[in-house]
C-alpha positions, 0 to 999 in steps of 0.5 A: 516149511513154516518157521515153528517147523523150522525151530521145532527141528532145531531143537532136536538137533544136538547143541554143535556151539557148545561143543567147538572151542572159540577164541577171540582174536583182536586185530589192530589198530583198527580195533576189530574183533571176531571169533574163531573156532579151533582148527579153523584158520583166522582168515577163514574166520574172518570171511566167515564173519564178513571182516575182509583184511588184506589177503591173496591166495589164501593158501600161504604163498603170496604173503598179502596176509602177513601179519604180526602177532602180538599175543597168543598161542597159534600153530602155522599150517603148511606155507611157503618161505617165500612168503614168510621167511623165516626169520619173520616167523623167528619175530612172530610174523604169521601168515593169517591163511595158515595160522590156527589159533589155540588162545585168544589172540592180539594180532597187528595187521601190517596192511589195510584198508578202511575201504576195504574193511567198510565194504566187506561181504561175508563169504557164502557158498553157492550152488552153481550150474555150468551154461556154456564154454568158449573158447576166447583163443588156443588156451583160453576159456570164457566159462559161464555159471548160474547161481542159485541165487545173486552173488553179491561181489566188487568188480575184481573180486574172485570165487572158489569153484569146486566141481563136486563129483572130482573134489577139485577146488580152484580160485578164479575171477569173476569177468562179468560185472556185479550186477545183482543177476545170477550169471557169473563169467570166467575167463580161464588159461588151461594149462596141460596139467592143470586139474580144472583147466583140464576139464574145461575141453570135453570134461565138464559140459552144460549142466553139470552141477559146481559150487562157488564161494566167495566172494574173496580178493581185494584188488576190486574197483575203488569208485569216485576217484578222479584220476588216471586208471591204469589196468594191467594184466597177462593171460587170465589176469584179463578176467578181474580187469576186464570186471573192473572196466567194465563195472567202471563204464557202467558206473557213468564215472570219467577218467583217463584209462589206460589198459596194458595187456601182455601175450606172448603171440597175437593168437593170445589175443582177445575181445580186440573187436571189444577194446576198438568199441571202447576206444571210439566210445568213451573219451579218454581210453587206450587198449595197448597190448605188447607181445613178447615173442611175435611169430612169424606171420603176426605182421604185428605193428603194435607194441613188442617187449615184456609187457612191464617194458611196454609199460614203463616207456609209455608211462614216461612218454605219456604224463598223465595228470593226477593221482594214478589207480593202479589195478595189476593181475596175472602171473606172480612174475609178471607183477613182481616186474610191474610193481616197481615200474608203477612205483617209479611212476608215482603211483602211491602204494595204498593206490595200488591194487594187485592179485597174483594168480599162484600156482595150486597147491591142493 
């Protein structure tokens, strides 16, 4: 189809702008401006528009987004208290994922990051067949997609997968590298309900059809930093850390790495073969995964305990020169633990990184 084709069509179209009703929301102090339509969510503007503010879940329950508005008229779409309590909301605390704006709004960001706002990338959507699934241990799957085009993402960063014809929607993050290919690898916990997971032993097969969006998150590599990295991670947390090492190694950049992973047992277990490569190869590189409740048979000699246990006495025996990057993923309950042990180490709080995985509710 030829251009004049294009826009002869288009002008047969009905005009749709003029029918959506636009407010201009203001975020300080940073000074930026977008727009956004009635009935769409301020963060979902905002990743329309390729402006990327702190934000997790997305779906109001892990609070990253909160924010403080300044002026304007806003409804709150349904969110946990836990994230919002409210007597923030009684003190005009929103949460950017569940607020609808009605006027054009003033809002303060109580959290953000010049490097994240410089290397923002407007959310697309993605048409997508599924190549292969393997199973890495008893409850984990290494899905892998192509796209119908590259996907431009940080390593760390996440993507909403749909599969179509079941009308389920689940965030997951990328475990491959970004590399400007079409390919995209998942690192996936099934659990017994889960809607998606489920599918992922005899639902879903080579072939079928899914759609990706994204790119979201921002717990994604920040380059050119020379101190110590310290990756920590549990279950499918695995998935954006093992995006980070790996973009980090491919970069050519050297820094002390220190990687802690928990499981419960040593079948929970994997790319252990791949972390032992790692050790030999790169000068200054340790893998320390921690098992909370070793089975009889694991003849498990490393170390054993919750793995933010594990992770504050190696800090402490360890002293590890320069400003620490701190990059945590997996189970909310696993980081609440994590986050005050890195602090007591001395990790700056705008030099740590973090992505809660939440629980689905929709």
């Amino acid at each position: 189809m030829d251009m004049s084709d294009t826009q002869e069509k288009r002008a047969d179209m009905p005009d749709a702008e003029e029918d959506k009703v636009l407010h201009t929301v203001r975020f300080e102090p940073v000074g930026v401006e977008m727009t956004v339509e009635e009935g769409e969510t301020v963060l979902d503007a905002a990743f329309r528009q390729g402006i990327s503010v702190m934000h997790g879940c997305k779906e109001g329950q892990c609070s990253s987004c909160k924010s403080l508005l300044i002026e304007g008229d806003v409804e709150m779409k349904k969110y946990s208290t836990f994230a919002l309590p409210d007597y923030e909301r009684e003190t005009n605390h929103i949460l950017l994922c569940r607020t609808l704006a009605f006027s054009d709004l003033t809002v303060e960001l109580l959290n953000y990051d010049e490097d994240l706002m410089r290397r923002s990338i407007a959310v697309s959507e993605y048409d997508a067949t599924l190549t292969k699934i393997t199973a890495l241990t008893h409850d984990i799957r290494l899905l892998e997609v192509e796209l119908s085009r590259p996907l431009r993402f940080w390593a760390g960063q996440y993507v909403d997968l749909t599969i179509p014809g079941l009308g389920i929607t689940r965030s997951f993050s990328m475990a491959s590298t970004p590399n400007g290919e079409r390919k995209l690898e998942f690192i996936i916990k099934k659990y017994p309900n889960g809607a998606f997971s489920s599918q992922l032993d005899g639902g879903l097969k080579p072939g079928d059809r899914l759609v990706a969006k994204g790119p979201y998150g921002t717990c994604f590599r920040r380059e050119d930093q020379p101190g110590p990295l310290v990756l920590v991670g549990g279950g499918s947390g695995m998935s954006p850390l093992w995006s980070i090492l790996n973009d980090h190694v491919q970069s050519g950049e050297e820094r002390p790495i220190r990687f802690f992973y928990g499981a419960r047992s040593r079948r929970d277990l994997f790319y252990l073969d791949d972390f032992a490569e790692l050790e030999d190869r790169l000068p200054d590189f340790r893998f320390i995964p921690a098992l909370s409740d070793a089975e009889p048979g694991d003849d498990w000699t490393g170390a054993t305990g919750f793995i933010h246990e594990v992770l504050g006495r190696a800090l402490r025996e360890e002293s590890l020169d320069g400003e620490i990057d701190a990059y945590t993923c997996g189970p909310t309950p696993m980081i609440d633990a994590v986050m005050p042990v890195l602090q007591m180490a001395g990790v700056a709080p705008e030099r740590l990184y973090f992505d809660k995985f939440t629980q689905a509710i929709r």
